[in-house]
Every structure is written in structure tokens, then in C-alpha cells.
C-alpha positions as CSV (number, residue, x, y, z in Angstrom):
1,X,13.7,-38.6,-41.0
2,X,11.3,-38.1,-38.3
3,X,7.8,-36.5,-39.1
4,X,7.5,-33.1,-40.4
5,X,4.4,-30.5,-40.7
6,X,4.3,-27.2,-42.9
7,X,4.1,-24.6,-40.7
8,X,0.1,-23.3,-39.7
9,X,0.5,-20.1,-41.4
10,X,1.7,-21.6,-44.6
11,X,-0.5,-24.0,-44.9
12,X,-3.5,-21.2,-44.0
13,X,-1.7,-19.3,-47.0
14,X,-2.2,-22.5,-49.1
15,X,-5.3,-23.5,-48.4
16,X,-6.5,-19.6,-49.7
17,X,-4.4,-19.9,-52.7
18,X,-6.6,-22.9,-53.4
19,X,-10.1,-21.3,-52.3
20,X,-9.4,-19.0,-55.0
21,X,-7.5,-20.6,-57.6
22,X,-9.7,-24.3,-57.1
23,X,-8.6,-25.9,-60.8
24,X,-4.8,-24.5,-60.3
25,X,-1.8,-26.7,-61.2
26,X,0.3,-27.9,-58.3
27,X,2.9,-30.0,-60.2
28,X,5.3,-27.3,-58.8
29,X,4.2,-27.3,-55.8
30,X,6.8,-27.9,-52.7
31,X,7.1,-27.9,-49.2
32,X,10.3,-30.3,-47.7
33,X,13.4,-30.1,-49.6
34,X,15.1,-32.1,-52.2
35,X,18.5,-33.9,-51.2
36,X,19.6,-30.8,-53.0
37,X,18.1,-28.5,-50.5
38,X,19.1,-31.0,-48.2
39,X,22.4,-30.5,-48.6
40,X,22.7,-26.4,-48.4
41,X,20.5,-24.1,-45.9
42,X,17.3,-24.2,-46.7
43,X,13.4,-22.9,-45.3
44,X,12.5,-26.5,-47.0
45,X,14.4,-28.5,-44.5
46,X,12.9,-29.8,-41.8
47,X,13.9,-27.5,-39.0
48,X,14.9,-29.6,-35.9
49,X,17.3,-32.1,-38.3
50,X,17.9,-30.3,-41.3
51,X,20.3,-27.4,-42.4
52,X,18.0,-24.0,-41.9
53,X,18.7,-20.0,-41.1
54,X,17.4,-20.0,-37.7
55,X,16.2,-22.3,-35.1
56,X,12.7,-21.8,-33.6
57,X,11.7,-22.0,-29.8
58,X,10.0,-24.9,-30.1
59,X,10.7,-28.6,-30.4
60,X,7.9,-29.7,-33.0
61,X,9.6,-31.1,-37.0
62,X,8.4,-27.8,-39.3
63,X,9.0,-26.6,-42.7
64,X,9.2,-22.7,-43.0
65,X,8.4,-22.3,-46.6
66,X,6.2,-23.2,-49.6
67,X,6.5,-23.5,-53.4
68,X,3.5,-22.9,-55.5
69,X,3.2,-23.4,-58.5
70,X,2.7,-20.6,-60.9
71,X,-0.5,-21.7,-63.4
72,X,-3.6,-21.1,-61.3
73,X,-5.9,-22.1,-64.3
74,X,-8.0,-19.3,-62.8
75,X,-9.3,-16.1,-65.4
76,X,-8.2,-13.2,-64.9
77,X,-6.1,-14.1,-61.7
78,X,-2.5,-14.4,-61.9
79,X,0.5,-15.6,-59.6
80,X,2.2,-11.8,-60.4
81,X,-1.2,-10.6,-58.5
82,X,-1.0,-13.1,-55.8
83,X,2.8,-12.1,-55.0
84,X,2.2,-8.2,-55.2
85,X,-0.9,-8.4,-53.2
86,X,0.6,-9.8,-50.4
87,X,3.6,-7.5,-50.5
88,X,1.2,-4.7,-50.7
89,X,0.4,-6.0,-47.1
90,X,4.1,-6.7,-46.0
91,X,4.7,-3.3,-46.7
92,X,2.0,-1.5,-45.0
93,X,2.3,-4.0,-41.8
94,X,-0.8,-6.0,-41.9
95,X,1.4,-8.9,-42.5
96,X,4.3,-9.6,-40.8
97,X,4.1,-14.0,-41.1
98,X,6.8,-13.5,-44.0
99,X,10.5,-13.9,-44.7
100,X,10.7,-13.5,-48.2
101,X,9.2,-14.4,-51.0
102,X,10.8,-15.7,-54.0
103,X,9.5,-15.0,-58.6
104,X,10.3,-15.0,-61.6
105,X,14.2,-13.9,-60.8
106,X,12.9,-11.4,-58.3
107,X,13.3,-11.4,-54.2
108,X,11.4,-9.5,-51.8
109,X,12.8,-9.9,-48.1
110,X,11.5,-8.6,-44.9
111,X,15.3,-7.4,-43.6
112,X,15.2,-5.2,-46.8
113,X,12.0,-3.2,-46.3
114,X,10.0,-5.3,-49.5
115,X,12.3,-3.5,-52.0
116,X,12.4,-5.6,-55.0
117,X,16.1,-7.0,-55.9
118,X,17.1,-9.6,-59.0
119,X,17.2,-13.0,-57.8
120,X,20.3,-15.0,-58.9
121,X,19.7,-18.4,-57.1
122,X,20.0,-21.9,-59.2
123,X,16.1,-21.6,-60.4
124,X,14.9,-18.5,-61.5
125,X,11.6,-19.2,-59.8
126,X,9.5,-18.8,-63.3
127,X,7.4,-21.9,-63.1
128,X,6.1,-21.3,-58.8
129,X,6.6,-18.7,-56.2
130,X,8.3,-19.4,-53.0
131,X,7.4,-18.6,-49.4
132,X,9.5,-18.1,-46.4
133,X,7.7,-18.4,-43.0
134,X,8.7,-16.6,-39.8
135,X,10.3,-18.7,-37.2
136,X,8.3,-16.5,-34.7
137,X,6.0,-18.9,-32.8
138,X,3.4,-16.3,-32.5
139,X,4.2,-15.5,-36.4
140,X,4.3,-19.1,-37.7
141,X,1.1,-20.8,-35.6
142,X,-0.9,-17.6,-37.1
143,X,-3.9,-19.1,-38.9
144,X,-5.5,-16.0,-39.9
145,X,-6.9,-14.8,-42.9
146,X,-4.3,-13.4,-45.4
147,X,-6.9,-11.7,-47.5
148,X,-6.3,-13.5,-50.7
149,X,-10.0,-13.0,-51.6
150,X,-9.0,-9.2,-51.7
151,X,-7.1,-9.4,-54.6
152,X,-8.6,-7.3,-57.6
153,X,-9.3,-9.2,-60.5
154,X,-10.2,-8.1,-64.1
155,X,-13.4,-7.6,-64.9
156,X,-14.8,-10.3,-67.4
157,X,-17.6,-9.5,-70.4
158,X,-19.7,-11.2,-67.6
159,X,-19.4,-9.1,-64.9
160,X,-19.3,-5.8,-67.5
161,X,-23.0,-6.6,-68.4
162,X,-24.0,-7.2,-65.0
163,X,-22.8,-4.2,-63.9
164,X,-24.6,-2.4,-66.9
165,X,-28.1,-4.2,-66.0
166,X,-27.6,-3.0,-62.0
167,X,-27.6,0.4,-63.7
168,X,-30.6,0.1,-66.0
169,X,-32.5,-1.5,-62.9
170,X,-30.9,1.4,-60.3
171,X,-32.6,3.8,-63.0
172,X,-35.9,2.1,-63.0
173,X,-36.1,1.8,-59.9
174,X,-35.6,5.4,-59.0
175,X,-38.1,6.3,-62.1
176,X,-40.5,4.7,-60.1
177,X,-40.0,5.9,-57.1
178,X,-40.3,9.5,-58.3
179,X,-43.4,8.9,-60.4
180,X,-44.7,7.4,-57.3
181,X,-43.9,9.9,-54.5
182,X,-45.5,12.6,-57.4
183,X,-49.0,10.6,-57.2
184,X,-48.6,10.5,-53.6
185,X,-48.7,14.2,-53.8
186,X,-50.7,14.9,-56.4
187,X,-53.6,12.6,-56.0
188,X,-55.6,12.4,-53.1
189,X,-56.2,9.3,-51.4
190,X,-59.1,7.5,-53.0
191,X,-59.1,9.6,-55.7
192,X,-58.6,8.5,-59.1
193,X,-55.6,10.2,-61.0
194,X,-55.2,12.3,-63.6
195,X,-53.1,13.5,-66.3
196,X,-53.6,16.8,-65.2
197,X,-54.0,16.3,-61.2
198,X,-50.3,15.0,-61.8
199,X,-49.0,17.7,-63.3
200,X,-45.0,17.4,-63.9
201,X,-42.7,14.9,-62.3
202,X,-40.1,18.0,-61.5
203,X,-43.1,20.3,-59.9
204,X,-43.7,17.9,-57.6
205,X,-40.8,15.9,-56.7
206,X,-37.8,17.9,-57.9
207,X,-36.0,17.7,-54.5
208,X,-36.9,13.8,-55.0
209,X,-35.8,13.5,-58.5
210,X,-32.6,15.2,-58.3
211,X,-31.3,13.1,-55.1
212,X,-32.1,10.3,-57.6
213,X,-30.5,11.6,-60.6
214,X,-27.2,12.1,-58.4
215,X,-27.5,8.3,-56.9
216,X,-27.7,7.2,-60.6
217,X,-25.0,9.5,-62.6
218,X,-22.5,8.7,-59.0
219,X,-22.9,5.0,-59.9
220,X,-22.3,5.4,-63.5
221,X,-19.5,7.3,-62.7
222,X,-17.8,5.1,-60.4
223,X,-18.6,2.3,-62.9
224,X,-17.4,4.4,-65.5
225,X,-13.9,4.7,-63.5
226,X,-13.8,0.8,-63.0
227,X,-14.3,0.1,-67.0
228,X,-11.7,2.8,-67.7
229,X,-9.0,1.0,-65.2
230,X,-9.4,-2.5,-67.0
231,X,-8.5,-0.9,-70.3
């Protein structure tokens, strides 16, 4: 069988798959088919030789699709988000590089609008995911991004406690800067301060102290709303 090559787009959607997921498992990883694949129409054969669903315009050996496997070995980061994230993006058009894709006894396809339907096939697609390419040139040479780094992940114990210490030092920070701007304004320069030169924090700098106050309880909110989600 003559040379073959994933096509660009797959193997961009790969190479992200391992950016993020660097200790994953690939022993279910696949890209040409089997003799069994071989043998019936398949995105795994190599498209110029082998038994496929369309023929491209160009002349070059290519593999439309990609099995990987389903154990990234990655916390809080699973294959279920990896497949949904990118049919968030089939569906709203950012993407259009896809077929189908192919989990856990589930299909998505591209000629039925990303509505979810039971997969039947010989493998239930449990232990990897499966990727169909566009035979599009345009579609198929796409390197760009597919914005894997944009999936949410869960929040570990890790990042709870550093987003509890970028609160305590957002509200030290603007402590200080409101019992600073209230010497500015209360002392003059050169002068040396006093309790009672300084007065109240509020006198002086309430304007100053309530902007702050709303920063601070908006972060603590939103932080708040992001704790809230993971539970």
C-alpha cells in the first residue's frame, strides 16, 4: 500500500489533545484501518486505494479520521468534555473540519444538525472517541486552532485556595489604597500625620472606598458563582 498521511486538521486536532492531556493513554489510539476496516467503507482507509464515503479533489494518500483513546490520565479533564466541547463549536459554526464524531454508543453527524443518536456499529466506542474529517480541501488542510485549551475544567483544592488568596490580597490591596489616598488628603505634604489630622477613612475617601468595596464583593461574587457550579 502506497504511503499515507492523517489529514492536517486531524493531526492539528491530535497534537492539542496531547498539549492538554500530555500523560494520556494512546493504546487505543488509531488512524489507518484494520483489514477489517479494510474490507467495509471506512474514514480509516487510505482514500486514493481504499474503500471510503467520498473521494477528495486531490491526488495525495489521506486518512479522514482518528481514534483517540479515551483515558487522558489528566485531572479533572475528561474525553465526555473533549467530545461536547467541540460539538458546542460544530453547532454554533466555528467548526465546520468535522464529519462526525463517534462515543460511548453515541453519534453526532454534521448531515444531522449535531443531534445526538445511539450508535449501533460493531464497537460501542467506550474505550476512544472517533473523528471523521471533511474531504473539503480547504476543510481538511485547516491547521488552525480548535480551541481545546477552552475547555472548562473543574476546579481543584489548588486552584480554590488560590483563588481565595487573590481575594485576601485584592482586599489588602484596596485597604491600602484607601488609607493611603486619605493621608494624601488629610496630611499636608511634609507634614507629619496624625490620628486626628486623619480623621475617618469614610470622611475622606468614601467615594474611593466604596468603588473599592464594589471591585472586592463583584469578585467574591463571581468567585462565589464559580465554587457554586463545581458543586
Amino acid at each position: 500500500m502506497a504511503d499515507w498521511v492523517l489529514v492536517p486538521s486531524l493531526v492539528r486536532l491530535r497534537t492539542e489533545l496531547n498539549e492538554i492531556a500530555p500523560g494520556r493513554d494512546k493504546a487505543s489510539d488509531g488512524t489507518i484501518g484494520d483489514r477489517a476496516h479494510q474490507s467495509s467503507v471506512s474514514d480509516h482507509n487510505d482514500d486514493e486505494v481504499g474503500r471510503v464515503p467520498i473521494r477528495d479533489a486531490d491526488s495525495k494518500h489521506e486518512v479522514h479520521a482518528f481514534d483517540a483513546d479515551d483515558d487522558l490520565r489528566t485531572p479533572n479533564l475528561t474525553m465526555e468534555m473533549v467530545v461536547q466541547h467541540l460539538l458546542r463549536r460544530c453547532r454554533s459554526g466555528a467548526e465546520k473540519r468535522l464529519r462526525y464524531i463517534i462515543y460511548n454508543r453515541r453519534i453526532w453527524e454534521a448531515s444531522n444538525s449535531w443531534r445526538q443518536r445511539a450508535y449501533t456499529g460493531a464497537s460501542p466506542h467506550t474505550e476512544h472517541a472517533h473523528f471523521s474529517a471533511s474531504y473539503e480541501t480547504k476543510h481538511e488542510a485547516d491547521t488552525s486552532s480548535w480551541r481545546l485549551e477552552d475547555i472548562p475544567v473543574a476546579l481543584t483544592d489548588a486552584d480554590k485556595k488560590w483563588l481565595s488568596a487573590q481575594i485576601d490580597a485584592a482586599a489588602t490591596k484596596a485597604a491600602e489604597r484607601v488609607w493611603k489616598t486619605k493621608l494624601n488628603i488629610a496630611v499636608q505634604p511634609g507634614a507629619k500625620p496624625s490620628l486626628q489630622e486623619a480623621g475617618s477613612i469614610l470622611r475622606y475617601t468614601s467615594s474611593e472606598h466604596h468603588t473599592i468595596e464594589d471591585e472586592v464583593q463583584a469578585l467574591r461574587t463571581e468567585v462565589q458563582k464559580v465554587l457554586a457550579e463545581e458543586n
